[in-house]
C-alpha positions in Angstrom: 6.4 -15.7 29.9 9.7 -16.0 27.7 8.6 -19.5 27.0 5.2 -18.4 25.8 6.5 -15.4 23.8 8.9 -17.4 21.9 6.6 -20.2 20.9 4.0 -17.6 20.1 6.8 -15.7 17.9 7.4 -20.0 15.9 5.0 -19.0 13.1 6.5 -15.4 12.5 10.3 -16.8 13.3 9.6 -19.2 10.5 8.5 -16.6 7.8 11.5 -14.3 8.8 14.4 -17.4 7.9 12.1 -19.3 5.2 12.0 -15.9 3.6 15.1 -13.9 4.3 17.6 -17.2 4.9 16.0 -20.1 2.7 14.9 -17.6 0.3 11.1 -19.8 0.2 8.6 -18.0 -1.9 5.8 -16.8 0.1 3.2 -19.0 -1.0 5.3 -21.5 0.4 6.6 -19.8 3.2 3.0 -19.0 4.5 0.7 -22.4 4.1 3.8 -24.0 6.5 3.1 -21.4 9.0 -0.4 -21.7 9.5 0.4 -25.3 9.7 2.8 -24.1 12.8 0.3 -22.4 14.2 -2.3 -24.7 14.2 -0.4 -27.0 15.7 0.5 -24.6 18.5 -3.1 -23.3 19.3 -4.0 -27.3 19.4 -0.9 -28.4 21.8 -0.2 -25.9 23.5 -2.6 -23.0 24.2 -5.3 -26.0 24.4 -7.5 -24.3 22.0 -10.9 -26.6 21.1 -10.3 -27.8 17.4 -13.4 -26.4 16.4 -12.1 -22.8 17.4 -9.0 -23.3 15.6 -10.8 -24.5 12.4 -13.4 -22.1 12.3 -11.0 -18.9 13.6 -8.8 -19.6 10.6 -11.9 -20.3 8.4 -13.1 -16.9 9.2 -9.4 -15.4 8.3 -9.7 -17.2 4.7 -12.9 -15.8 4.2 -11.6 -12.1 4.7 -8.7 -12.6 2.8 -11.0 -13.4 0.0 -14.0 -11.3 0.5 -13.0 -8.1 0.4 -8.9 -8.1 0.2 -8.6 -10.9 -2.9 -11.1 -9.3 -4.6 -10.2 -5.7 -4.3 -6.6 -7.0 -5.7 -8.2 -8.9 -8.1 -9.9 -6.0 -9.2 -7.5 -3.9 -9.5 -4.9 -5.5 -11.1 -7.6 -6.5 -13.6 -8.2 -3.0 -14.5 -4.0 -1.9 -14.8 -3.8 -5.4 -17.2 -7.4 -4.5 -19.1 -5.6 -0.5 -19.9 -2.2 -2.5 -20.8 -4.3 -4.8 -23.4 -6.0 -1.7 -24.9 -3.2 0.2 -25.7 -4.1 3.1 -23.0 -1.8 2.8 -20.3 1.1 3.5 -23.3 -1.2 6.9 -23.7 -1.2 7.7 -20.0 2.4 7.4 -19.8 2.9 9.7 -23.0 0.6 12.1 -21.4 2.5 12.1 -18.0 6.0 12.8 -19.9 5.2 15.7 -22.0 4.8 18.4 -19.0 8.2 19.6 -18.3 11.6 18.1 -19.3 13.4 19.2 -16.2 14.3 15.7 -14.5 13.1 16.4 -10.9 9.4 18.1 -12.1 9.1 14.3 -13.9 10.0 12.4 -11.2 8.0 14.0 -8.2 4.8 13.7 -11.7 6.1 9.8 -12.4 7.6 8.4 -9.5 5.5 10.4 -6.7 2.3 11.7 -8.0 1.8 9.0 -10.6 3.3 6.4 -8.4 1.0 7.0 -5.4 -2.2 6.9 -8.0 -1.6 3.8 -9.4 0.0 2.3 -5.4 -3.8 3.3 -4.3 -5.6 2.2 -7.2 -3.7 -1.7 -7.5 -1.2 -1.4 -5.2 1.4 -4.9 -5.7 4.1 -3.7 -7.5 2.8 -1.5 -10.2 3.8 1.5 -8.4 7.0 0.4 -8.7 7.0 -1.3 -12.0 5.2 1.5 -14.2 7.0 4.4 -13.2 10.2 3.0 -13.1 9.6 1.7 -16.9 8.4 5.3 -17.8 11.8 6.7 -16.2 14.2 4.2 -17.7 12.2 5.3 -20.9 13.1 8.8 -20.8 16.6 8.1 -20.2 17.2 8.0 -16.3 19.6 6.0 -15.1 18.2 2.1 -14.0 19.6 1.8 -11.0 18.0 5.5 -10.1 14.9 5.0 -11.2 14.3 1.8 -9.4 15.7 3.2 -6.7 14.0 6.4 -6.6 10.5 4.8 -7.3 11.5 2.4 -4.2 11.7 5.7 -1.7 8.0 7.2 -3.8 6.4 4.0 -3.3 6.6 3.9 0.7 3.7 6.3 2.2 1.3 5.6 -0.4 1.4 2.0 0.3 -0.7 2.8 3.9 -3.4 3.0 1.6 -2.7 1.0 -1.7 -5.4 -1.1 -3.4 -8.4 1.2 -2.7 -7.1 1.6 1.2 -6.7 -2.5 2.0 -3.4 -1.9 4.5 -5.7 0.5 7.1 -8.9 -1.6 6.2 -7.7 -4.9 7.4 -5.1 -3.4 10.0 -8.9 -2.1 11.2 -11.0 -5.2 10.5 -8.3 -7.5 12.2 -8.5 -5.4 15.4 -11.6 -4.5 15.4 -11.6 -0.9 14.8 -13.4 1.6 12.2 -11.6 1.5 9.3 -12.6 5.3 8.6 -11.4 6.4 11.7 -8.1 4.8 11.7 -7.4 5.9 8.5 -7.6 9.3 10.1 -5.2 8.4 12.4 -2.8 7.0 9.9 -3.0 10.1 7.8 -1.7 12.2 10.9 0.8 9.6 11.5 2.1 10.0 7.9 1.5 13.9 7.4 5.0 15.0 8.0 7.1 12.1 5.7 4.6 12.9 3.0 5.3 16.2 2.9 9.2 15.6 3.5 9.4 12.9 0.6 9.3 15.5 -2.1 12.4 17.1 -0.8 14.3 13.7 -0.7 13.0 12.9 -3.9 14.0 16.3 -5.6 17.6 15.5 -3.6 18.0 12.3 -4.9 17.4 13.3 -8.4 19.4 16.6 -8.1 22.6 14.9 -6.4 22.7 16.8 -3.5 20.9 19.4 -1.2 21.2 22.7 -3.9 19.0 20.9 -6.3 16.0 22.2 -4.1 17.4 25.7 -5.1 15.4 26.4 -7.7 12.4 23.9 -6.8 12.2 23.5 -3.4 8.5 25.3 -4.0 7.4 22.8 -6.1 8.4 19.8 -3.7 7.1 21.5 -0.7 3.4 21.8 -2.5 3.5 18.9 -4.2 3.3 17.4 -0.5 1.7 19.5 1.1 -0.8 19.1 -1.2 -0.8 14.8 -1.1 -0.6 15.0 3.2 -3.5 17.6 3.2 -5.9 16.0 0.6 -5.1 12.7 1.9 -6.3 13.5 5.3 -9.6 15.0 4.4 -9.9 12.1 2.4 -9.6 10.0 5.1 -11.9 12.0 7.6 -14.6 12.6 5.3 -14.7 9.5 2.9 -13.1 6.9 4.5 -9.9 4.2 4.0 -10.3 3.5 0.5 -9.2 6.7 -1.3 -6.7 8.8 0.7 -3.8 7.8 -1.9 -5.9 7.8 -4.8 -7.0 11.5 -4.1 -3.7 12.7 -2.7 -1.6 11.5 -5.6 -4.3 13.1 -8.1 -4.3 16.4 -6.2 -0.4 15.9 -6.0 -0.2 15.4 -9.6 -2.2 18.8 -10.4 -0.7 20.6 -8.3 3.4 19.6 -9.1 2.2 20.2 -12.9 0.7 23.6 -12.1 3.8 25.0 -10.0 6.2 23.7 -12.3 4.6 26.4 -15.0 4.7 29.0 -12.2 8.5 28.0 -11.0 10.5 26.4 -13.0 9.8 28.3 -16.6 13.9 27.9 -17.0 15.2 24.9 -15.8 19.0 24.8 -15.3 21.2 22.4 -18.4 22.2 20.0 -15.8 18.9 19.0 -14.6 17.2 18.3 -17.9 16.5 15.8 -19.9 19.1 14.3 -22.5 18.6 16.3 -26.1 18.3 12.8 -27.6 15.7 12.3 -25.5 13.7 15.6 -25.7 14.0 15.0 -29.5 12.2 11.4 -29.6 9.3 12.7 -27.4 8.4 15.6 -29.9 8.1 12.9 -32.6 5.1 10.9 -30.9 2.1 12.4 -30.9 -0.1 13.5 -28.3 -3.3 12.4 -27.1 -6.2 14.9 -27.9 -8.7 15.5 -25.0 -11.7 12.9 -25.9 -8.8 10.3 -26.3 -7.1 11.2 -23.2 -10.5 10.7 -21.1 -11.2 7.3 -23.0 -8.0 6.6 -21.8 -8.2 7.6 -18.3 -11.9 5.8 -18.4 -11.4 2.8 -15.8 -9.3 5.0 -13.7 -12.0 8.1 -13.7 -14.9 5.7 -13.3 -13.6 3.4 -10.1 -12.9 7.7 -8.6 -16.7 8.7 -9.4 -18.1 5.0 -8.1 -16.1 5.1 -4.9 -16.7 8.3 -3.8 -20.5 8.1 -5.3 -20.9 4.7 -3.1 -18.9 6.1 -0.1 -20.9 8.1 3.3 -20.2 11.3 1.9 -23.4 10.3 -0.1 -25.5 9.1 2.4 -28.9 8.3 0.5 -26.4 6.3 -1.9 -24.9 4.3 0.7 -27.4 3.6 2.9 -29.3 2.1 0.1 -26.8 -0.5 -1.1 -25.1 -0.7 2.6 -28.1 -2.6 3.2 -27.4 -5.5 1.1 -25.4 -7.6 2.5 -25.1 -11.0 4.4 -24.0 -11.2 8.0 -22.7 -15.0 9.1 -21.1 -16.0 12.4 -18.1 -18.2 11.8 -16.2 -18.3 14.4 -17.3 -20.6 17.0 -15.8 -19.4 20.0 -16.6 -16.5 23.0 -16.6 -13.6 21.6 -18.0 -14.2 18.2 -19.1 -11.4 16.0 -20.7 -11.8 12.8 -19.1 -11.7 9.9 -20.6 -9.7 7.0 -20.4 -9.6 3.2 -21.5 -6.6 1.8 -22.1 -7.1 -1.7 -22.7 -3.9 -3.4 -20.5 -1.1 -1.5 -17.2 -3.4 -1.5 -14.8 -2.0 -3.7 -13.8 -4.7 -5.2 -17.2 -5.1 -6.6 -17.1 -0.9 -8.0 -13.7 -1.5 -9.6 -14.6 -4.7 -11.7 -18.0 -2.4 -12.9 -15.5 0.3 -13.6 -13.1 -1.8 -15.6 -15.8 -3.5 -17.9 -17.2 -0.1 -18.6 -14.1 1.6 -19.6 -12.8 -1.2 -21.6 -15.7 -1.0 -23.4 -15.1 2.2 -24.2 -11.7 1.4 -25.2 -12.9 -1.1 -27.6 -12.5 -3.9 -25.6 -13.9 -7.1 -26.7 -16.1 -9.2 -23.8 -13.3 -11.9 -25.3 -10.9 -9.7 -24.6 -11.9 -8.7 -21.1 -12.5 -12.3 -20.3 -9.0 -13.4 -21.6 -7.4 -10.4 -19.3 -9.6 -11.9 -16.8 -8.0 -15.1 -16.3 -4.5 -14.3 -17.0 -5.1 -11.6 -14.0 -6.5 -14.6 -12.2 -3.2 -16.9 -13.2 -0.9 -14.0 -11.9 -2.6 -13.4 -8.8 -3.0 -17.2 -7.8 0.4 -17.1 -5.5 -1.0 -14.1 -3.9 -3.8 -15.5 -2.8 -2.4 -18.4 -1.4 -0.5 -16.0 0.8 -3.0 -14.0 1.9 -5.9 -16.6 2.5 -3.1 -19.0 4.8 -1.5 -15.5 6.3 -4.8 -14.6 7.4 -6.1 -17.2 9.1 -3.1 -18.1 10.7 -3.1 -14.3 12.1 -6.8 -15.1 13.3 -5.6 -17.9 15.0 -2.9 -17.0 16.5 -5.4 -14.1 18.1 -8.3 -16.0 19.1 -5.9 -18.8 21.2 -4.1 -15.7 22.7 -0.6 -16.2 21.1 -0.7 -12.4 20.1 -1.7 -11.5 23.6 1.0 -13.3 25.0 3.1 -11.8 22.9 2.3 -8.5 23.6 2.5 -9.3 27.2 6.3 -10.3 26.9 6.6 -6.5 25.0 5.1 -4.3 27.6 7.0 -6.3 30.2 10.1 -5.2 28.5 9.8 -2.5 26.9 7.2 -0.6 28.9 5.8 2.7 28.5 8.8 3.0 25.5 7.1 0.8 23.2 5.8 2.6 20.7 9.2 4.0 20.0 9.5 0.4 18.3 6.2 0.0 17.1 6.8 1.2 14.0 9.8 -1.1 13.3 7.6 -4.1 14.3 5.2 -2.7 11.0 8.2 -2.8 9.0 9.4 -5.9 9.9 6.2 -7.3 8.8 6.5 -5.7 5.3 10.3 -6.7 5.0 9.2 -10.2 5.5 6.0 -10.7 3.5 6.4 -8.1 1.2 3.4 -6.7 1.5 1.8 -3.6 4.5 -1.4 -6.1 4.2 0.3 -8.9 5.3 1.7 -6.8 7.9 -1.4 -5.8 9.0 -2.3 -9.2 9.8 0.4 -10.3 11.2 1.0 -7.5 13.9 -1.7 -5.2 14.0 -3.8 -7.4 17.0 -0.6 -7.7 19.0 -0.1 -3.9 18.4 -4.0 -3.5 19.8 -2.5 -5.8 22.5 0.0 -3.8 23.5 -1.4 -0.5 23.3 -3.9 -1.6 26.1 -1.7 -3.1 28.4 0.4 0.2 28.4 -2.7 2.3 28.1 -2.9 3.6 25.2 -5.7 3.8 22.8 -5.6 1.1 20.4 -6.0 2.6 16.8 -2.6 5.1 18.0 -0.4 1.4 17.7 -2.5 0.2 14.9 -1.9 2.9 12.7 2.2 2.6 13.9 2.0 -0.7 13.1 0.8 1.0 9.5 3.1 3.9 8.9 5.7 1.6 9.9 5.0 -0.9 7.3 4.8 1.6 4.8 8.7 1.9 5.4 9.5 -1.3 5.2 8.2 -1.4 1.3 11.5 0.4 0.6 14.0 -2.5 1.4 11.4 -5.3 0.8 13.4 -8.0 -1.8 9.8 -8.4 -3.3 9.4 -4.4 -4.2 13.6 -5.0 -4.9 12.8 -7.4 -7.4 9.7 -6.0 -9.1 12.3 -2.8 -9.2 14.9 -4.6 -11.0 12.6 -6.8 -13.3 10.9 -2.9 -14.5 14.3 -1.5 -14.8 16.8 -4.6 -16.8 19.0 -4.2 -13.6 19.3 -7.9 -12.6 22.3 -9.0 -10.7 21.9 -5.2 -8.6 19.9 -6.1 -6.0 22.2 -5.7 -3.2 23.5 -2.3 -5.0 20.0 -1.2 -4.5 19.4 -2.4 -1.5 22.3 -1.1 0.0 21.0 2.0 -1.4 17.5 2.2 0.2 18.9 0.7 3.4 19.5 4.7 4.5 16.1 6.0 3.1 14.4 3.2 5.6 16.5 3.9 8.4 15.4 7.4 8.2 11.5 6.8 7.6 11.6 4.0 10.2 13.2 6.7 13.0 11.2 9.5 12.6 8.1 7.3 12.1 9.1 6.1 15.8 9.6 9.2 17.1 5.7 10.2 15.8 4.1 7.4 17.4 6.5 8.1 20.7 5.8 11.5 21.0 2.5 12.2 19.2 0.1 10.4 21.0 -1.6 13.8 21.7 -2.4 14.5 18.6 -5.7 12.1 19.3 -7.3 14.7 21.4 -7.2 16.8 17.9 -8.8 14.2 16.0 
């Protein structure tokens, strides 16, 4: 068994030291280890090659229909706002509510943050509000550092929901219902994260003196609306709603709260000065603005079940194929009109033509968004099939096997850190997903649990690991002209994930009867 579980572990042992040791880019690091794990399934679990070829051709084809092109999508539509000039509006809007310094950041780095983690996901959470912070005068190293801690719970559901969708399509669960499950997983650290946000910025526990209302609705609001989000629309916008409601809400109780903000927590004068000097946005420029955003929110929940003579409709047009060719076989189907990938791209066009956006224009953003993404792809299309792979020759199963043997009932104390690992590693809670979320399925039913409890650990878990990943580290530190601080900064969010990555055990350990709720 400890044979099996170590050459079953080759392909991920590979990605931790090409990655962390070697210091191999990923679209490197990956296409080697689905080489490793083709090999293996071949040699040594005896799988037929025409299993093997046709498992990890059904992997590619999910990493590019409807991951890719969700990413695709919405990167498309953050470059398409860049190119217009309205993304420069949106951040002048978000900066003239309040010029007390923790009000902006749970508005930038946590409301704002979380809207544009759900909507692209990939680093802009990160990149944007950490430009928009250094802009108003925050400290670098904070702001990266700071937008690093914001960008962990949204990322369960970044890029229109893609972590819980393809932790749920690789192990076969309902994507809506396990996003249900991760929002109860991550109800408590999203309502906790204001506090440590408003701490961080404050220097210490009696900066939540005066504002400790504010953080404590600005997430209860996200947790709450992100859940009903979840149980009544599905996997796709629990961030995207949360963040907005978030938003709202942190704007409105900093009117009701915080009318006189102490000296110490407010913006430079200097800085307060510049801001008066720009002008602000009137309302029909503001919406033209927010066009793309507001448009992919109407056509998502529009196409979503809460509308069911809507999506029944276009549910029906799709294109079911079986690929893989061994026992057990399901089909695999291409839905072609409710994908989100396909909403966002409609979304994007239309408001970048109402920004003035040329076709030439669009087309241009278009292939430089196609240029940037190329790497990623590469990852994700060899990541994926080399997960399928590895789950159809019954590496993961052996895998999990060794676990439970050792671990026992006490597993999912560590499930969570197995998530994280996943995210450390690749950089991405997708990736994550892939990689683990079948052995977590694995494990949950040798112990006997149910399977979407581990699944969505394996999620909440990876969420954590986004804090101290060296690819968010270095998106941080590109955003913020800190290079040469990495290891300051990590060093820094090293506590932050040891806290998340605890209590995130200690939920999937002890709150296994929250099911019977659900």
């Amino acid at each position: 068994m400890f044979l099996e579980f170590i050459l079953a572990l080759l392909p991920i042992l590979w990605l931790v030291v090409s990655l962390c040791y070697l210091k191999m880019p990923a679209y490197k690091a990956c296409p080697v280890a689905l080489v490793i794990t083709v090999l293996l399934a071949l040699l040594y679990w005896k799988a037929p090659g025409i299993e093997v070829f046709t498992g990890g051709l059904e992997g590619a084809t999910m990493a590019l229909w409807p991951i890719s092109l969700v990413i695709i999508a919405a990167i498309f539509t953050y470059n398409l706002t860049v190119k217009t000039g309205a993304m420069a509006k949106i951040q002048k809007m978000l900066t003239s509510v309040s010029n007390d310094k923790r009000v902006l950041v749970l508005i930038i780095a946590w409301g704002f943050g979380g809207f544009m983690e759900g909507m692209a996901g990939f680093g802009t959470a990160v990149a944007i509000p950490a430009s928009i912070l250094c802009g108003l005068g925050f400290n670098p190293i904070f702001a990266a550092v700071v937008c690093l801690v914001a960008n962990a719970t949204p990322t369960a559901f970044g890029s229109i929901g893609i972590p819980t969708v393809t932790a749920a399509s690789v192990s076969g669960l309902d994507p809506q219902a396990t996003a249900v499950v991760v929002s109860l997983q991550l109800f408590l650290m999203v309502v906790l994260t204001p506090f440590l946000l408003v701490t961080i910025t404050g220097g210490g526990l009696k900066s939540l003196k005066s504002s400790w209302h504010i953080a404590l609705i600005s997430g209860l609001g996200f947790a709450a609306v992100q859940l009903l989000a979840a149980r009544f629309i599905g996997a796709e916008l629990p961030a995207v709603t949360g963040s907005v409601a978030s938003m709202l809400l942190t704007i409105f109780a900093a009117k009701v709260f915080c009318k006189n903000t102490p000296k110490e927590y407010q913006l430079s004068e200097e800085t307060s000065a510049e801001l008066q000097k720009q002008e602000h946005p009137g309302l029909r420029e503001a919406v033209i603005s927010w066009s793309p955003f507001l448009l992919i929110f109407v056509f998502l929940l529009t196409v979503s079940k809460l509308v069911p003579p809507i999506y029944n409709v276009l549910a029906a047009v799709k294109t079911s194929v079986v690929i893989y060719a061994g026992a057990g076989a399901t089909p695999y189907t291409f839905s072609w009109l409710t994908t989100p990938g396909v909403l966002i791209f409609i979304a994007a066009f239309l408001g970048g033509l109402l920004q003035k956006a040329t076709l030439s224009d669009m087309a241009q953003v278009l292939v430089q968004t196609l240029k940037q993404m190329l790497k990623t792809m590469i990852t994700l299309i060899t990541i994926l099939a080399a997960a399928k792979i590895m789950g159809y020759s019954g590496m993961t199963r052996d895998i999990a096997a060794f676990l439970v043997a050792v671990t026992g009932t006490a597993y999912p104390l560590v499930a969570p850190l197995i998530g994280s690992i996943g995210t450390f590693v690749t950089g991405s809670a997708t990736s994550s997903s892939v990689l683990f979320s079948s052995l977590q399925a694995e494990t949950a039913r040798a112990i006997g649990l149910q399977e979407i409890w581990l699944v969505a650990a394996n999620t909440i878990g990876a969420t954590a690991g986004k804090i101290i990943s060296p690819q968010s580290i270095t998106i941080a530190v590109a955003s913020t002209g800190t290079s040469g601080e990495e290891s300051n900064i990590l060093r820094t969010t090293l506590k932050y994930y040891l806290l998340y990555i605890v209590i995130f055990g200690l939920i999937s350990y002890f709150g296994y009867s929250l099911l019977s709720l659900v």
